[in-house]
N, C-alpha and C positions, 0 to 999 in steps of 0.2 A: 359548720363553723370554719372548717378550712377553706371554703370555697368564699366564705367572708375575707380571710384574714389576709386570700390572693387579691380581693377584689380591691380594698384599702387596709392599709394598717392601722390595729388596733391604736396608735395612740393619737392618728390623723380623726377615728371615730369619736375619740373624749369631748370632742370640737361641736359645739350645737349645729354651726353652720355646714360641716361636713355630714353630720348624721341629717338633716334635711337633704341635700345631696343626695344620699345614696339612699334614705326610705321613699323619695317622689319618683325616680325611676321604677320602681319594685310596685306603690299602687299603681302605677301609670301603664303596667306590663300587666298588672293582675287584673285590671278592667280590658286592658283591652285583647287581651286572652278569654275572658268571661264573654266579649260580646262575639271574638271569632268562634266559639266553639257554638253560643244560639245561633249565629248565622249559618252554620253548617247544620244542624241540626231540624231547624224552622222550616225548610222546603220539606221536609222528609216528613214531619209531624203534619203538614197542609195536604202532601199527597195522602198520607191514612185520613186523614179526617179530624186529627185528635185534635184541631183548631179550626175554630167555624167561623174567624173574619177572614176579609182577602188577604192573600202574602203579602203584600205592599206595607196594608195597616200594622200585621202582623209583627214586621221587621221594625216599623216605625215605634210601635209599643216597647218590641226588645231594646232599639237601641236606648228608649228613655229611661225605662226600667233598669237599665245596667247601668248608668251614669247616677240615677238617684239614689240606687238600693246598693247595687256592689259598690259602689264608689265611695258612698259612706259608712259601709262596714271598712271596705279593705282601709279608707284612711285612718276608722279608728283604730283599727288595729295595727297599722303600719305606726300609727301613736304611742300605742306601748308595745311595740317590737325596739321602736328607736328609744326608747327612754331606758328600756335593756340591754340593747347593744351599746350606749354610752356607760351606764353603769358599768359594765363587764369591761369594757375598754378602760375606763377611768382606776377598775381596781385591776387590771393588768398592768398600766402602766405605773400606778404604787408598787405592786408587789415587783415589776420588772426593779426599778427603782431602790427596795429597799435589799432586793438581793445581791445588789450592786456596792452595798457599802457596810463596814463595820459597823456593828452596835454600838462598842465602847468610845472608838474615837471620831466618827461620823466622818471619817475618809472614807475614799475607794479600800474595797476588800481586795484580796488576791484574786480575784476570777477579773474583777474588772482592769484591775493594774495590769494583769498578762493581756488583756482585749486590748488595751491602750499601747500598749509595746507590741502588737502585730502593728498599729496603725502609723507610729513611728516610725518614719521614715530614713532622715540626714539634720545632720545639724542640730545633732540630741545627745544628753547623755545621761547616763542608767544610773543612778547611787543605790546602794543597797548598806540600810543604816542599821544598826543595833545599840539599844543602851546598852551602856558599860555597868555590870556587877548589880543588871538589875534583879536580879533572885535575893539578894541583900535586901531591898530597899521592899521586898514581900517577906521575908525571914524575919527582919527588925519590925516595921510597923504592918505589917498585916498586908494581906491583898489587895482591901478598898484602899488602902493606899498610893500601891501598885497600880490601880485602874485610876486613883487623880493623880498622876506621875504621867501616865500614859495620854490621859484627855489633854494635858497641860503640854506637852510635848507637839501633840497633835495639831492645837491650833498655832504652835508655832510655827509648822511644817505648811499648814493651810495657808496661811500670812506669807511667807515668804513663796510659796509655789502654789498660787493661785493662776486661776487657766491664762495663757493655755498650758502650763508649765501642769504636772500630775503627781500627784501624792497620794500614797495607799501608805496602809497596815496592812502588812503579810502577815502579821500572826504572834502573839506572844511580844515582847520588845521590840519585834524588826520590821521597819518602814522600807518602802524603796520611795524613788523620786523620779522624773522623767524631766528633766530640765529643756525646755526647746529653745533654740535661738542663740544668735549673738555670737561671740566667738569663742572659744575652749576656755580662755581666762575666764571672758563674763558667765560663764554657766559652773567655774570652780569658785568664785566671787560668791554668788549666790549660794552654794552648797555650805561655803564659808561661814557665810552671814547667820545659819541653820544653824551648824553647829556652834559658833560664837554666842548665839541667842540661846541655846539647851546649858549651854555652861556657864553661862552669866543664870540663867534659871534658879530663884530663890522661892520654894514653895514652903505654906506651911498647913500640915496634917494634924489634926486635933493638936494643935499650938506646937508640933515637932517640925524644926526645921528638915527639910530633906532639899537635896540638889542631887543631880546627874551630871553624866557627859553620855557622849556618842561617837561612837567611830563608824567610819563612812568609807564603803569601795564605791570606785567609780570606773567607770569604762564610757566608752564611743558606740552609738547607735548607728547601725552602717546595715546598707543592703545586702553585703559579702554574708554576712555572719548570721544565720541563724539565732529568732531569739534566745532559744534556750543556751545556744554559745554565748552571747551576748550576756546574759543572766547569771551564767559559772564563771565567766571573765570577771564580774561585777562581785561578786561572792568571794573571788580570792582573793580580790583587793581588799576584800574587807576585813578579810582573817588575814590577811597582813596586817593592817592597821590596830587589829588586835594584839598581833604579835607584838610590833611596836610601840608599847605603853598604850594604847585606848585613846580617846578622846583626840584624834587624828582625821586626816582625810588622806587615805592611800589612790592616788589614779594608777590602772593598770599597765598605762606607757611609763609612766615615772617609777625609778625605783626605788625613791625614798620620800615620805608621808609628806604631805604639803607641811610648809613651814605657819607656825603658829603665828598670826599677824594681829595688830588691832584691829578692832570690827568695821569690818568693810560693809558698805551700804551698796544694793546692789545696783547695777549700773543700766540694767534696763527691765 
């Protein structure tokens, strides 16, 4: 199977057209491996005797023999070899897939969000989000609550930071964001528009109003800095922004929380 998974990748195999590809080579090898081994062998069986036509006929018989008889074993079973290996590929690339993303809020998980920030290059920036006093809002109405606070939050996060722009759940109330593009305003524009959209947020839980806010560190995605630097830079801003009364967005060049604007519409 390793020697499969060098030969193509498992999710190029999910592909009908690619698993024909790579099982016609494989009968095409196994017949004619079948016929070089009776051609080596046929002289050798004629000198004992253990074949009593001439070697010419001989060869003749083998070659037909191996094209009607191996060639139609080896294709059937090169038939359910590929209908295996597509299978096996098709439930890799799900399970690849689903371990890629949270359960509750059907973003990127933390494993995938830190994949996304090695690939991150310039002209990107990090938020690292937390609901404000959301243990409250699980102490008052209960967890399922908790977890439609969090779903509701989530597709707000999706809508505004759809690709190529990245949105994960880390864990518990805290989101990061990977903003690309545009220039330092337009990608605090947009982190804007996020939190302006979670604090206008009016839900209701078995007919109980409930609302949030969110506070937001941000930092610069740069080749200098290590992502894990990169990621503690984005962290302090945050717990700044904490410090700060909450429902804020602290940049880590700036040293006081962006100022609270009307809702900005994002500009690219």
């Amino acid at each position: 199977m390793k020697w499969l998974s060098l030969r193509q990748g498992f999710e190029d195999l999910s592909l009908r057209g690619n698993i024909f590809s790579f099982v016609m080579p494989l009968i095409l090898s196994s017949v004619a491996l079948s016929l070089a081994v009776q051609l080596v062998f046929l002289p050798a069986f004629w000198v004992f005797g253990l074949i009593r036509m001439p070697l010419g006929e001989a060869v003749k018989l083998s070659v037909a023999m191996t094209w009607l008889i191996s060639g139609f074993v080896t294709t059937v079973n090169g038939v359910f070899v590929a209908r295996e290996v597509r299978t096996l590929a098709i439930a890799k690339a799900k399970y690849e897939h689903l371990s890629r993303i949270d359960g509750l809020s059907g973003l990127l998980n933390r494993r995938a969000f830190a994949e996304a920030m090695e690939g991150a290059l310039h002209d990107a920036s990090l938020a690292i989000a937390d609901l404000d006093r959301f243990k409250a809002i699980n102490d008052v109405y209960g967890h399922s609550a908790g977890d439609f606070v969090i779903r509701a939050v989530a597709e707000i996060f999706s809508h505004f930071a759809s690709a190529p722009h990245v949105s994960a759940r880390l864990g518990g109330e805290e989101f990061g964001l990977i903003i690309h593009g545009g220039t330092l305003n337009q990608r605090l524009e947009r982190i804007e528009a996020i939190r302006r959209a979670i604090e206008n947020l009016r839900l209701q839980f078995d007919g109980k109003p409930i609302s949030t806010t969110i506070s937001i560190g941000v930092t610069e995605i740069s080749l200098e800095r290590r992502p894990e630097a990169v990621y503690a830079a984005a962290d302090r801003a945050l717990y700044r922004a904490k410090a700060n009364g909450r429902n804020c967005i602290v940049h880590e060049l700036l040293q006081d929380p962006l100022p609270l604007v009307p809702e900005i519409q994002p500009a690219f």
